[in-house]
C-alpha positions as a Markdown table, in Angstrom:
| # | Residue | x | y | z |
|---|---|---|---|---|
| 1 | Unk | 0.0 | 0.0 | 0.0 |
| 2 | Unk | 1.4 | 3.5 | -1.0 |
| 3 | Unk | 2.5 | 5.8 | 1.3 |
| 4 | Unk | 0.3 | 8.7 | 2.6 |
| 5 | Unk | 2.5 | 11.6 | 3.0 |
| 6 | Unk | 1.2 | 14.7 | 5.1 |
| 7 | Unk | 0.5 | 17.8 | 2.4 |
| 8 | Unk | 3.3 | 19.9 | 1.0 |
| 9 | Unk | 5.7 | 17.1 | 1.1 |
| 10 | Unk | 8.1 | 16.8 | -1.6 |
| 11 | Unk | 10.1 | 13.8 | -3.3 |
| 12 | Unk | 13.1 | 13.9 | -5.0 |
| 13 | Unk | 14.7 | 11.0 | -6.2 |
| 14 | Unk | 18.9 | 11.8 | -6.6 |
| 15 | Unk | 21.0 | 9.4 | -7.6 |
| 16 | Unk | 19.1 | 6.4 | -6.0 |
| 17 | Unk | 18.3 | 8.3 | -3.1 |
| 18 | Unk | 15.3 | 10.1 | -2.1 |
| 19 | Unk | 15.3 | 13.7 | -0.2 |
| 20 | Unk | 12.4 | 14.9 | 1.4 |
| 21 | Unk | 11.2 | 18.7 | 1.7 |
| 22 | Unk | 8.3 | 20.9 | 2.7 |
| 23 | Unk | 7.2 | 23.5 | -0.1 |
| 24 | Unk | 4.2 | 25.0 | -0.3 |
| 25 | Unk | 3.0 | 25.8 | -4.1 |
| 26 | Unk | 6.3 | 27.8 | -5.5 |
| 27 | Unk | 7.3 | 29.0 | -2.1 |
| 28 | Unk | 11.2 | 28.2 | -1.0 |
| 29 | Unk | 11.7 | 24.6 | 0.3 |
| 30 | Unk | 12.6 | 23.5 | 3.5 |
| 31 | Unk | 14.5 | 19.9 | 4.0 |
| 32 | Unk | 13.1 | 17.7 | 6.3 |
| 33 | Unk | 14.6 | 14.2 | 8.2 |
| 34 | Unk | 14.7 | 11.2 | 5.7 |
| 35 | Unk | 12.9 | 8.8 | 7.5 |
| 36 | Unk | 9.2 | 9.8 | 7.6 |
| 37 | Unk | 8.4 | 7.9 | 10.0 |
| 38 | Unk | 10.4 | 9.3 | 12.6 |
| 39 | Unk | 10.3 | 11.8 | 15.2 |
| 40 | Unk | 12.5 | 14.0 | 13.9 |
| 41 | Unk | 11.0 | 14.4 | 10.7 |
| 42 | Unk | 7.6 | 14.7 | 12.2 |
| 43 | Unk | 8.6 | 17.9 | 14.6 |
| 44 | Unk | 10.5 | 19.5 | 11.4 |
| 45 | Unk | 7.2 | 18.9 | 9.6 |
| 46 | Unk | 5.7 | 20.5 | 12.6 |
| 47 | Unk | 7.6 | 23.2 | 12.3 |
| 48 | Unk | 7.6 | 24.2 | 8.7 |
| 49 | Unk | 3.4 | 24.1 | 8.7 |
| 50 | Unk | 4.2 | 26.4 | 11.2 |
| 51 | Unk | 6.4 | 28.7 | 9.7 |
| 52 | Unk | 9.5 | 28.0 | 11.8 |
| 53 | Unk | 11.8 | 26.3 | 10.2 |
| 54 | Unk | 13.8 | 27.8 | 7.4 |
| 55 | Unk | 12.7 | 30.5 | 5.3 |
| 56 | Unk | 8.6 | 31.2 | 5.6 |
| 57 | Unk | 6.9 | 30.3 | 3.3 |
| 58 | Unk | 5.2 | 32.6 | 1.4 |
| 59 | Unk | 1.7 | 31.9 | 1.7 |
| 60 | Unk | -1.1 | 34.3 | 0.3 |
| 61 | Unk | -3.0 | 35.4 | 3.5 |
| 62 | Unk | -6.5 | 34.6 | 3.1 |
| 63 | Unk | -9.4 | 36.7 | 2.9 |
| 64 | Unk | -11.4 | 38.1 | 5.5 |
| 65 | Unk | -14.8 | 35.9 | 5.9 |
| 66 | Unk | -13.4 | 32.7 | 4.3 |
| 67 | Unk | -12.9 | 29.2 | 5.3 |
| 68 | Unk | -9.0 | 30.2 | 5.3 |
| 69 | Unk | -9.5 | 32.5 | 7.8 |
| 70 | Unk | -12.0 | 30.9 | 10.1 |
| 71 | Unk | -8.9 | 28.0 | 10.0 |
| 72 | Unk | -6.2 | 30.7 | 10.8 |
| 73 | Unk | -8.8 | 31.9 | 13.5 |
| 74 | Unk | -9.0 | 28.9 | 15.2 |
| 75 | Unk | -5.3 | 27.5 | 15.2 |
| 76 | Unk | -4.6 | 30.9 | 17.2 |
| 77 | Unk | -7.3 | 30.1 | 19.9 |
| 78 | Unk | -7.4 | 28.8 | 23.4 |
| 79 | Unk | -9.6 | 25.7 | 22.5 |
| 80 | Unk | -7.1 | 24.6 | 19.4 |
| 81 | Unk | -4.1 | 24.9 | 22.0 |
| 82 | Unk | -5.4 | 23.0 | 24.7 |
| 83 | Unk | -5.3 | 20.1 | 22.4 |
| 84 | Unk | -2.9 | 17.2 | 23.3 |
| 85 | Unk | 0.0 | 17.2 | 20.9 |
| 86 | Unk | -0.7 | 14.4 | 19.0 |
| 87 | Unk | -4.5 | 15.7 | 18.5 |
| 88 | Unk | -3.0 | 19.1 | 17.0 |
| 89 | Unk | -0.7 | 16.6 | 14.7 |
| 90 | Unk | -4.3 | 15.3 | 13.4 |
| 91 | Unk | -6.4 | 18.2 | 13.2 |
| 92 | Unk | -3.5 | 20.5 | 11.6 |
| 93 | Unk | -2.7 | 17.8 | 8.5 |
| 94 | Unk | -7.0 | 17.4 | 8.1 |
| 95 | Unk | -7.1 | 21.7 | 8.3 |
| 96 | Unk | -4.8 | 22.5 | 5.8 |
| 97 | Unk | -6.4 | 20.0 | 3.4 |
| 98 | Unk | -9.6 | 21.9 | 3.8 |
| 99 | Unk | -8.1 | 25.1 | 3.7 |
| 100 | Unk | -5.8 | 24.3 | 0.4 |
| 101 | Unk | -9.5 | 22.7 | -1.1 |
| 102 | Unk | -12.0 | 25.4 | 0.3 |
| 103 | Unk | -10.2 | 28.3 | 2.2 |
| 104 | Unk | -11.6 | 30.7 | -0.6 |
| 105 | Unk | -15.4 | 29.9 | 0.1 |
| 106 | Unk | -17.6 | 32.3 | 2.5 |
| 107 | Unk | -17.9 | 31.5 | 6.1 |
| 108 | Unk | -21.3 | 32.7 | 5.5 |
| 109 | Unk | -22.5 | 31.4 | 2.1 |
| 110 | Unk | -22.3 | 27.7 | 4.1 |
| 111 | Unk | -25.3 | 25.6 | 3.7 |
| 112 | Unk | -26.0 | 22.2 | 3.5 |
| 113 | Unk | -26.5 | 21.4 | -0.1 |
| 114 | Unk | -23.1 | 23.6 | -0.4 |
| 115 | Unk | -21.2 | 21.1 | 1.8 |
| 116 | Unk | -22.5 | 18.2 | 0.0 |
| 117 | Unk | -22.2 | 19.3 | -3.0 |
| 118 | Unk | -18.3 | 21.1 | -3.4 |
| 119 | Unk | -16.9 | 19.6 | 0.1 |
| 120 | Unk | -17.6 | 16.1 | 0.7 |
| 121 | Unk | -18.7 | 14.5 | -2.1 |
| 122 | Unk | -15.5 | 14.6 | -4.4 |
| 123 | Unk | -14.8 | 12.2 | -1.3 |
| 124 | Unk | -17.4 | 10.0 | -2.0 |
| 125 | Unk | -14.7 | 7.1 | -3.1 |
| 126 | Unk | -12.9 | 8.0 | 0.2 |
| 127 | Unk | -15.4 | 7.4 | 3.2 |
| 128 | Unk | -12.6 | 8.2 | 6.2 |
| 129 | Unk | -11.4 | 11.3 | 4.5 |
| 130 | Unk | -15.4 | 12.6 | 4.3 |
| 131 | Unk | -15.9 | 11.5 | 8.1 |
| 132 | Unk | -12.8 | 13.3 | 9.1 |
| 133 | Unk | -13.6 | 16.5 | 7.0 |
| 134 | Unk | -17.2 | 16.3 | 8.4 |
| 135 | Unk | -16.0 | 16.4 | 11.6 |
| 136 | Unk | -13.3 | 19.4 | 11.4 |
| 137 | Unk | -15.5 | 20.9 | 9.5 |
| 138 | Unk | -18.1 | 20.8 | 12.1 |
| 139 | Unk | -15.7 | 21.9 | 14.7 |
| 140 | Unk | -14.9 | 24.9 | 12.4 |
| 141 | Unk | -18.7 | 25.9 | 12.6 |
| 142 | Unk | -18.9 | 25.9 | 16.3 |
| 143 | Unk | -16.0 | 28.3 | 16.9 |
| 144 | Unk | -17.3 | 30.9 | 14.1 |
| 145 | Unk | -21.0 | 30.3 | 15.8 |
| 146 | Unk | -19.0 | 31.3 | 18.9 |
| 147 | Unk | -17.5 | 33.8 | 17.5 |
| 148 | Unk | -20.6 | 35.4 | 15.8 |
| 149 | Unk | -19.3 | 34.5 | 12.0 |
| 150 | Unk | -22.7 | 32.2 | 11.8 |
| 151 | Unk | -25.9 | 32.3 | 13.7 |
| 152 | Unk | -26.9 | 28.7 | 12.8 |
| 153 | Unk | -24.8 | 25.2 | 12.0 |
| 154 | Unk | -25.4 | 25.2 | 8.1 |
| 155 | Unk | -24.3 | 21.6 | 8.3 |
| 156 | Unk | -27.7 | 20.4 | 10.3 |
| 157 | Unk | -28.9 | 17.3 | 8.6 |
| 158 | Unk | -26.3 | 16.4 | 7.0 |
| 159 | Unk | -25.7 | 12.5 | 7.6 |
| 160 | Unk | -22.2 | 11.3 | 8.7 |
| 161 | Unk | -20.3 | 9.6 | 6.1 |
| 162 | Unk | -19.9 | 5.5 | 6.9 |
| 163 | Unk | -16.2 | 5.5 | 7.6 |
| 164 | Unk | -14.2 | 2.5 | 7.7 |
| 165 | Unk | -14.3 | 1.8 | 11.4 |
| 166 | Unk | -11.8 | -0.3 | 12.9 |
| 167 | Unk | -13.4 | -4.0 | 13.6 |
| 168 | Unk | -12.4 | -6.2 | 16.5 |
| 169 | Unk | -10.3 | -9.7 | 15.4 |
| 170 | Unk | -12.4 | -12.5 | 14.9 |
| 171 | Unk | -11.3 | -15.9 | 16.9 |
| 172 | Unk | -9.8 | -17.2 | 13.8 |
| 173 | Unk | -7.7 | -14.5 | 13.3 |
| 174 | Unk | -6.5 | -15.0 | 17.1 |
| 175 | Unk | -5.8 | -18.2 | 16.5 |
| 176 | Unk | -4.0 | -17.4 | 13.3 |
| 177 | Unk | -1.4 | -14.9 | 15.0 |
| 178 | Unk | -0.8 | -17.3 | 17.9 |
| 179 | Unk | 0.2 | -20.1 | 15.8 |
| 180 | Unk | 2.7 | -17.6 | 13.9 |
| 181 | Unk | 4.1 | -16.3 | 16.5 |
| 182 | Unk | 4.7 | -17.8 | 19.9 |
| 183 | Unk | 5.0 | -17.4 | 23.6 |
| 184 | Unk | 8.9 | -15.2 | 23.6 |
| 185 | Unk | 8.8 | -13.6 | 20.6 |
| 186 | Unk | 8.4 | -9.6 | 20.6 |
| 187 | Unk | 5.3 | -9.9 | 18.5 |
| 188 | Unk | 3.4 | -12.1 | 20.9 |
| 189 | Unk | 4.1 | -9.7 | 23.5 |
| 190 | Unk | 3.3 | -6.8 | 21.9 |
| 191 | Unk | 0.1 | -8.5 | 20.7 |
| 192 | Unk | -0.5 | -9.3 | 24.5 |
| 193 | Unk | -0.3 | -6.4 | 25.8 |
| 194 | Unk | -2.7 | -4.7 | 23.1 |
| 195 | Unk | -5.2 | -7.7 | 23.8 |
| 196 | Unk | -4.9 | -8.0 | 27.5 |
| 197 | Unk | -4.1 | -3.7 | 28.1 |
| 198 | Unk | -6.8 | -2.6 | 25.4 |
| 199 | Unk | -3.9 | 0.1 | 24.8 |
| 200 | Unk | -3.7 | 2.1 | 21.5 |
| 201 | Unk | -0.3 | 1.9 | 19.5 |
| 202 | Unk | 1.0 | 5.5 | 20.4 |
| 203 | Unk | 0.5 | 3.9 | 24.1 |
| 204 | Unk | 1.8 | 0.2 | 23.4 |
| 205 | Unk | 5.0 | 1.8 | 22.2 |
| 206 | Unk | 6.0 | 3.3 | 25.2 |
| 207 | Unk | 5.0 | 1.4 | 28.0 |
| 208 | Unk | 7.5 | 0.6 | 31.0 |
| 209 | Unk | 8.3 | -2.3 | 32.5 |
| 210 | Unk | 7.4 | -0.4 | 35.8 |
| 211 | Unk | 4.0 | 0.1 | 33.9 |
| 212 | Unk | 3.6 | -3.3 | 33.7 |
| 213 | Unk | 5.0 | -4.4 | 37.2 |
| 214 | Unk | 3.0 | -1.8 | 39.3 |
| 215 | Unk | -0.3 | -4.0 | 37.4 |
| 216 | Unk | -0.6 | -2.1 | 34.0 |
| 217 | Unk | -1.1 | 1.2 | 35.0 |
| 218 | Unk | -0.7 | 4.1 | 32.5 |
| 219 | Unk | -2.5 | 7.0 | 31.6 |
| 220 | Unk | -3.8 | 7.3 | 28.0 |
| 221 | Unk | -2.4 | 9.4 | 25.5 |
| 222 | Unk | -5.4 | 10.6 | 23.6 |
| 223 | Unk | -7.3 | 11.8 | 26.2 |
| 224 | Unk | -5.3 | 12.0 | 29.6 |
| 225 | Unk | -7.6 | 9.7 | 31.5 |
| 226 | Unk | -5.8 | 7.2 | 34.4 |
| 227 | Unk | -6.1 | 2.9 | 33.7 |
| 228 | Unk | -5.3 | 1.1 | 36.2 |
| 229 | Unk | -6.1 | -2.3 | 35.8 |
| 230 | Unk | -4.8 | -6.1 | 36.7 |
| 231 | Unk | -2.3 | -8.3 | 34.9 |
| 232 | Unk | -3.9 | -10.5 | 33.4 |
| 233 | Unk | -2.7 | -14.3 | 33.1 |
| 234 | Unk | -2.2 | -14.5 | 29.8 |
| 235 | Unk | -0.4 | -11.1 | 29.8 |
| 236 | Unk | 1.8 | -12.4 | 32.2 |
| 237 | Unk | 3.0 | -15.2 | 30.5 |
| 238 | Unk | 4.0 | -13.3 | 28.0 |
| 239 | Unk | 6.0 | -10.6 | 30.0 |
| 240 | Unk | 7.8 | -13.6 | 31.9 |
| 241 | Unk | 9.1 | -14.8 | 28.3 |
| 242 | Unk | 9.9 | -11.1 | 27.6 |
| 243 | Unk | 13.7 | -10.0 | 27.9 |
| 244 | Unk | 14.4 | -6.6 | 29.9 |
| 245 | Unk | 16.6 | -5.1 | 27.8 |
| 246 | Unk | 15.3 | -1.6 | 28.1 |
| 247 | Unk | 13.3 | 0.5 | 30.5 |
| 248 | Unk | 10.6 | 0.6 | 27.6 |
| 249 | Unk | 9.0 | -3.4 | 27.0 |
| 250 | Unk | 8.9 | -3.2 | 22.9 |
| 251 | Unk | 12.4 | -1.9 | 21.6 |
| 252 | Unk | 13.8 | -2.2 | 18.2 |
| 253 | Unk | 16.3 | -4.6 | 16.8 |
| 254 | Unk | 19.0 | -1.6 | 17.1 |
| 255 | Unk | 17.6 | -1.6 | 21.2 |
| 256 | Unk | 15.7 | 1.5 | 21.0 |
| 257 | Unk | 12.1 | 2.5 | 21.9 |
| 258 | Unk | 10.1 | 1.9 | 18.8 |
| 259 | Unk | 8.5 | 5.1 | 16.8 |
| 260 | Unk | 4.8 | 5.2 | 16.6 |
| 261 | Unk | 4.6 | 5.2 | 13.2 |
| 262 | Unk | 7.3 | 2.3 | 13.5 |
| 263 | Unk | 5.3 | 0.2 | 16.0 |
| 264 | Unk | 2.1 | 0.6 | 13.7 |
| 265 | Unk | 4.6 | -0.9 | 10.5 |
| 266 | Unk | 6.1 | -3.6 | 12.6 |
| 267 | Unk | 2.6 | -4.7 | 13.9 |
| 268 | Unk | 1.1 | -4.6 | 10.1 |
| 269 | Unk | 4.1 | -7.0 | 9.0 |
| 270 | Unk | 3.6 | -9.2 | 11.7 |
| 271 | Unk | 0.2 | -9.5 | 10.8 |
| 272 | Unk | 0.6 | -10.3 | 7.0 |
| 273 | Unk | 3.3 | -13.3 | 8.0 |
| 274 | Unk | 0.8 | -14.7 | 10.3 |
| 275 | Unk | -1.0 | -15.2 | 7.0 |
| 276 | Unk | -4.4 | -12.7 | 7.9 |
| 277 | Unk | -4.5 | -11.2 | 3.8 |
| 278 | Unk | -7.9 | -9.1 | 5.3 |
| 279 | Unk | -6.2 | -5.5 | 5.6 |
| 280 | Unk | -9.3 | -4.8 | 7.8 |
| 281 | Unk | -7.5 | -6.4 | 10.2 |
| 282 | Unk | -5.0 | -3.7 | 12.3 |
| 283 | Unk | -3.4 | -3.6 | 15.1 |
| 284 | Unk | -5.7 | -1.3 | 16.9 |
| 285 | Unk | -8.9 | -3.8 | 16.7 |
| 286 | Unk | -6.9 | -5.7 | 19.5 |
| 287 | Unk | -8.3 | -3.1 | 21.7 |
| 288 | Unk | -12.2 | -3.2 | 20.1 |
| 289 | Unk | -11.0 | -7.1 | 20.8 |
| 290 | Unk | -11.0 | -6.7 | 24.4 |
| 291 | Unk | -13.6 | -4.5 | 24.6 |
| 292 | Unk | -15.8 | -7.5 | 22.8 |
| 293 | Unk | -14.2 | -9.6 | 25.2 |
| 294 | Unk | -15.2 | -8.5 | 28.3 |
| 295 | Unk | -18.8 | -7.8 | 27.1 |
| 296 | Unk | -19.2 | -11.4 | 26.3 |
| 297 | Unk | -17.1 | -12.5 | 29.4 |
| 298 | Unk | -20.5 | -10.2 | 31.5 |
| 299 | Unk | -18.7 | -6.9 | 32.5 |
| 300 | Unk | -21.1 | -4.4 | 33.0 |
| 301 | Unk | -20.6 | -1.1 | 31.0 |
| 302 | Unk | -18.8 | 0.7 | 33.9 |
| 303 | Unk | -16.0 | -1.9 | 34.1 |
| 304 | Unk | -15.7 | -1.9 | 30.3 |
| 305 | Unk | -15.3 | 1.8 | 30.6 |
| 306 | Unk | -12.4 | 1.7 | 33.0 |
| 307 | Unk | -10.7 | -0.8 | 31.8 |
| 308 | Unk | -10.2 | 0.9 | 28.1 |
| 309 | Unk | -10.0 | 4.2 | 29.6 |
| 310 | Unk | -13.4 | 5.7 | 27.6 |
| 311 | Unk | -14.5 | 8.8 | 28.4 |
| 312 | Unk | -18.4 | 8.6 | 28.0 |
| 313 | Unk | -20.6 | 5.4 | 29.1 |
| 314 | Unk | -22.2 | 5.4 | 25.6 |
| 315 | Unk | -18.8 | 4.0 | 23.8 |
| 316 | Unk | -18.3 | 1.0 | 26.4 |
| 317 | Unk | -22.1 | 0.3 | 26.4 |
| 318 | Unk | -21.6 | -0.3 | 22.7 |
| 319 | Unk | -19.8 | -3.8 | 23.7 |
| 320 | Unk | -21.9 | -4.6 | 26.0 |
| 321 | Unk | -25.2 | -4.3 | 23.5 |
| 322 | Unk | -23.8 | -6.5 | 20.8 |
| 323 | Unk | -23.1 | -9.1 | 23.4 |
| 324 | Unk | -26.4 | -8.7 | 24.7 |
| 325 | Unk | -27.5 | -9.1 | 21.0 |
| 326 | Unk | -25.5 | -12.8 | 20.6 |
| 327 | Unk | -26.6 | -14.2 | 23.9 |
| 328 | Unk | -30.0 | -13.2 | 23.4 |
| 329 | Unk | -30.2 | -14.5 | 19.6 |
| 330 | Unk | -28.4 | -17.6 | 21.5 |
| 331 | Unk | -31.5 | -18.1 | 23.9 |
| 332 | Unk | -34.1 | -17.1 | 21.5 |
| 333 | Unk | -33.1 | -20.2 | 19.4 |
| 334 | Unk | -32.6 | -22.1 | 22.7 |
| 335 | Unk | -36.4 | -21.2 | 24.0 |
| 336 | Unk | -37.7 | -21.9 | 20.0 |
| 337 | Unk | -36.2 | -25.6 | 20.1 |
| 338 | Unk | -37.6 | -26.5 | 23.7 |
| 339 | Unk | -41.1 | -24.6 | 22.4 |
| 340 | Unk | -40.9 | -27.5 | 19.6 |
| 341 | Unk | -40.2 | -30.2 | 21.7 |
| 342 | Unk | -43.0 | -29.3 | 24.2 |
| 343 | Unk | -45.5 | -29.4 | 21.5 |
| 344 | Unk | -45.1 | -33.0 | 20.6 |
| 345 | Unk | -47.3 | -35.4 | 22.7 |
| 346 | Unk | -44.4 | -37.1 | 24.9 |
| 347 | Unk | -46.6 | -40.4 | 24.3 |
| 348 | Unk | -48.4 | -41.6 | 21.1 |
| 349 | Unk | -51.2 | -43.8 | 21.1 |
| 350 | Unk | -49.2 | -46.8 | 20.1 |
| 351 | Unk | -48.0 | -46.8 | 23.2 |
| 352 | Unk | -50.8 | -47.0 | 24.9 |
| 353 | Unk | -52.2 | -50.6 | 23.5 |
| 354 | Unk | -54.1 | -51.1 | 20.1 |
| 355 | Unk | -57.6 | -49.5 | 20.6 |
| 356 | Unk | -60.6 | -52.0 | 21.2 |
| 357 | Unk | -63.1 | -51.7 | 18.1 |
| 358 | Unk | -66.3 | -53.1 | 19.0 |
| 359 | Unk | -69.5 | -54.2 | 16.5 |
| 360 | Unk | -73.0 | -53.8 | 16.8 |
| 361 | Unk | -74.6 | -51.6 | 18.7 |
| 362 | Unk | -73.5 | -50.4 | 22.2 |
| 363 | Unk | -75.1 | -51.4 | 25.2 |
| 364 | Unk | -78.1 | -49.0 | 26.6 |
């Protein structure tokens, strides 16, 4: 699968060798870090959408009123800074799509058939992209509502585009990864502890062994909230067979702390050599996985929700409804077969003896 590189990122291909560089349309470039996947090269991006590296670019400042500037708007506001790191990563790569697509439209000529229409239909054959734009967009409205630009949400009615949600593994494909790789191989412990932790890769990459000791106790990433839980048995077998080489539990061959972006590679490779072809299958379903899990295992909602760290009831009663969904399917068919066998006579007549026939006429 090709490469998705973040926007204004240039290739050049030198004498078997690839450079990499930020330019944005025929502004001056600025070199980034070869490898994309690392952190250097992800600040350096950082700082060149920023302006901060190298010479600015010189980009055309946008018109009051405009999408453009409702973006520029928002970037410089208390609510877009108090976003975690890693969220600004997200939203500023999603923004500057939308700005490079639409920063030219009216703020206030926004309506629904308009969105449709120019924004998110030309994503039709891409349903993540739409759902994303959708929901930056969306975001977008609120502040200018907030900040008096609109006095309604022109984007009202509008239904969310089906994304390609992340799925949980099926049993098979447990199975499948098992086989491949074994109890003492780095896979099967980073695979345990995604299972057993319900962590996210940009928290799987880091974790401590003190992490793991103390019971599997970190705090998540994307949204700051504590887990604590319990090491589970199966974790724990794997963690025995584990090697403490590093402070950090998943290192690298060279004996470094793995990159996110490295982690998420690793995982997908391990994946295709356990023989699982069905690219719906990623890393991160291990934590949908144990969300399914525990529902089918009968954790309430409230256990679910602390022990994958969600921030709202509604996302671990999700689990919890489907499972109610198969065991109730389960004892509908259960209470249809016993229904059947109820309504057969439990004796026939045979049994009883042949039935006497008698002639002539009865007695009075």
């Amino acid at each position: 699968m090709p490469r998705k590189w973040p926007p204004h990122v240039d290739r050049n291909h030198v004498k078997g060798r690839t450079y990499l560089s930020f330019r944005i349309g025929k502004g001056p470039r600025v070199k980034l870090p070869d490898d994309p996947t690392s952190q250097e090269f992800r600040d350096a991006y950082a700082a060149a959408m920023a302006g901060g590296a190298g010479p600015k670019p010189a980009v055309k400042k946008d018109a009051a009123g405009t999408i453009g500037a409702l973006i520029a708007a928002y970037k410089s506001s208390g609510q877009y800074g108090g976003l975690s790191e890693t969220s600004k990563s997200g939203y500023a790569s999603r923004l500057e799509q939308i700005r490079v697509d639409h920063g030219h439209r009216a703020v206030a000529g926004l309506n629904k058939d308009r969105i449709t229409s120019f924004i998110l239909d030309p994503l039709t054959d891409r349903p993540g992209a739409a759902l994303d734009t959708l929901k930056k967009l969306r975001i977008l409205i609120q502040f200018a509502i907030s900040k008096e630009w609109l006095k309604h949400d022109p984007s009202q009615g509008i239904k969310r585009p089906k994304g390609n949600e992340v799925r949980s593994w099926t049993d098979a494909e447990l199975a499948a990864f098992e086989r491949r790789w074994p109890i003492g191989t780095k896979q099967r412990t980073a695979y345990a502890l995604m299972l057993n932790m319900g962590t996210a890769r940009v928290d799987t990459h880091v974790l401590t062994w003190p992490q793991v000791d103390d019971g599997a106790c970190y705090r998540r990433h994307k949204t700051g909230v504590q887990v604590d839980m319990a090491i589970s048995e199966d974790l724990q077998r794997a963690l025995t067979a584990t090697p403490r080489k590093h402070v950090c539990v998943l290192i690298t061959e060279w004996g470094k702390p793995f990159t996110v972006d490295g982690f998420s590679g690793w995982m997908r490779d391990a994946i295709t050599a356990a023989g699982i072809s069905d690219l719906t299958c990623r890393p991160h379903g291990l934590r949908k996985t144990l969300g399914r899990l525990l529902a089918d295992a009968g954790c309430s909602a409230h256990d679910i929700m602390a022990a994958l760290g969600h921030t709202t009831l509604a996302e671990a009663e999700r689990y919890t409804r489907e499972a109610d969904r198969r065991r109730g399917g389960k004892r509908a068919v259960a209470s249809l077969d016993a229904h059947r066998a109820n309504k057969s006579p439990q004796t026939t007549a045979n049994s009883l003896g042949k039935i006497v026939k008698t002639e002539g006429k009865t007695r009075p």
